[in-house]
C-alpha positions as CSV (number, residue, x, y, z in Angstrom):
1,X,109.6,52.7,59.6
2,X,113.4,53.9,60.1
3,X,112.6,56.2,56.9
4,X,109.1,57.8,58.4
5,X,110.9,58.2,61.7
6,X,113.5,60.1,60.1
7,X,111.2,62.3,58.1
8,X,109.3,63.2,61.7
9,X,112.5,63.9,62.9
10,X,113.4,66.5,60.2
11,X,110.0,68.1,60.2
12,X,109.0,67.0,57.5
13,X,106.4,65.2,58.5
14,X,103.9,66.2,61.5
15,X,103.0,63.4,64.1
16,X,99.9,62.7,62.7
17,X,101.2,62.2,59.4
18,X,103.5,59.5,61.1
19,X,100.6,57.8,62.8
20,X,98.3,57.4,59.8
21,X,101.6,56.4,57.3
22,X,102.9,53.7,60.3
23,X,101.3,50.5,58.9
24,X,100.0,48.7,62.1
25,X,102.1,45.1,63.2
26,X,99.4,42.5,63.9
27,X,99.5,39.1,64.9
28,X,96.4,36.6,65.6
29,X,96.5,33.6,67.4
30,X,93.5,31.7,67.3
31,X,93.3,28.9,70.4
32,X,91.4,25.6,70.0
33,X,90.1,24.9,73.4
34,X,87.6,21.6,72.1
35,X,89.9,19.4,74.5
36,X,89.2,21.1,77.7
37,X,86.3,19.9,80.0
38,X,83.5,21.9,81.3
39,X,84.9,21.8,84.6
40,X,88.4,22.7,83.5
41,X,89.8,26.4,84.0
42,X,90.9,28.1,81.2
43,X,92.8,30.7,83.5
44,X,94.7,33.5,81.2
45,X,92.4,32.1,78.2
46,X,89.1,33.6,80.3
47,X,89.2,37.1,79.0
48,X,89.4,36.1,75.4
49,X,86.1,33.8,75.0
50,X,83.5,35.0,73.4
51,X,80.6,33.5,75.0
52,X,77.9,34.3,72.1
53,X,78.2,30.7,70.6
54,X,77.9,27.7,73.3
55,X,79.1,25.9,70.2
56,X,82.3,27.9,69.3
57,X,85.5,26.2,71.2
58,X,88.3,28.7,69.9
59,X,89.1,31.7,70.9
60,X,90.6,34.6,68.6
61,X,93.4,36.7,70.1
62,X,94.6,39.9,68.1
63,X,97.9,41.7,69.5
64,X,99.2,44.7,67.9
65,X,102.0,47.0,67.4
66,X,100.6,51.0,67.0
67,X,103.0,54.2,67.7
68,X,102.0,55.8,71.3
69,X,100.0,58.6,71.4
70,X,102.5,61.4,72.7
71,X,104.4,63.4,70.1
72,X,106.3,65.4,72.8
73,X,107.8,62.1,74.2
74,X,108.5,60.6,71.0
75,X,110.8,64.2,69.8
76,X,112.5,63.5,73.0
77,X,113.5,60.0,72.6
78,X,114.4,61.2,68.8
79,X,116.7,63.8,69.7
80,X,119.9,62.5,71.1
81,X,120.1,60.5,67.7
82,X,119.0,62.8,65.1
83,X,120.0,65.8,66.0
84,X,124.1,66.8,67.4
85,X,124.2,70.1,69.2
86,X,120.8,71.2,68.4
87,X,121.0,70.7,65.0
88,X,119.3,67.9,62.8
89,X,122.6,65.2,61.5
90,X,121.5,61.8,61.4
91,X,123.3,58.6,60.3
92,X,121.4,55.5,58.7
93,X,122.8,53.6,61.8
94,X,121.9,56.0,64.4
95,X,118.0,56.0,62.9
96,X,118.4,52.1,62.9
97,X,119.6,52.5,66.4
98,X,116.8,54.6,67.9
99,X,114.3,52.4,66.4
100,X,115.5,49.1,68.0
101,X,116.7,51.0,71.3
102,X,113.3,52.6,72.0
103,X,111.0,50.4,70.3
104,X,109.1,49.8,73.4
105,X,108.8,53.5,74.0
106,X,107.3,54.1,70.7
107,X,104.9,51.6,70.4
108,X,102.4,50.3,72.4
109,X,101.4,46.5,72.4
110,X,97.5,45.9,72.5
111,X,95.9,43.0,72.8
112,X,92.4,42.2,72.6
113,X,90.2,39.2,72.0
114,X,88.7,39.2,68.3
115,X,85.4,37.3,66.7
116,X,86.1,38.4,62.9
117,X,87.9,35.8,60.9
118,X,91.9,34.9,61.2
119,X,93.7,37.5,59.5
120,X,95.4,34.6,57.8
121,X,91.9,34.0,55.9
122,X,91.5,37.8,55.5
123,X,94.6,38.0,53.5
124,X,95.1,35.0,51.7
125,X,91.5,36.6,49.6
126,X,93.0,39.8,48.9
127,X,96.1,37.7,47.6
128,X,94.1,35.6,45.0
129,X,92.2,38.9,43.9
130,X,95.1,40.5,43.2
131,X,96.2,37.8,40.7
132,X,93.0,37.4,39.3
């Protein structure tokens, strides 16, 4: 990430070049709610049931990591690190350090309930194929 950020800095890459080449962070949790009672609340759990199955008892929660729309503000966050009186001078640890100082300014965390399969499942098959 440090390297593509770099390469947007320089020019070298436009911002939708960064976009596509940004591989996106995902994390699913799925939630097992068999134990719970009709009667019970699921509170914060609520948004992320699928009600098309009476049968299905877990819920499938995807969050993920994508770079923010907004090429403008992400040049401006960039600058005061890659660039030293106007002109382009970067360091490995000043690119390290606008990643981790601004990493919630340059991504955007979404999270959305999911029905498809764990990703776990999804990518323990593509691991078997591969050694096949």
């Amino acid at each position: 990430m440090r390297d593509l950020l770099t390469q947007f800095a320089a020019g070298k890459i436009d911002f939708n070049e960064l976009r596509a080449q940004t591989p996106v962070v995902a994390i699913e949790f799925e939630v097992d709610y068999s134990a719970e009672g009709d009667d019970d609340s699921l509170g914060a759990l609520s948004p992320f049931i699928i009600d098309v199955d009476e049968n299905t008892t877990t819920a499938l929660i995807r969050v993920e990591y994508k770079i923010k729309k907004d090429d403008k503000t992400l040049r401006q966050l960039l600058e005061p690190y890659y660039f030293k009186d106007g002109v382009y001078d970067v360091e490995s640890d000043k690119a390290r350090e606008a990643l981790v100082d601004n990493f919630a300014k340059i991504f955007e965390r979404i999270v959305k309930k999911s029905n498809a399969a764990p990703l776990r499942v999804e990518r323990r098959r593509r691991n078997v194929a591969e050694y096949a």
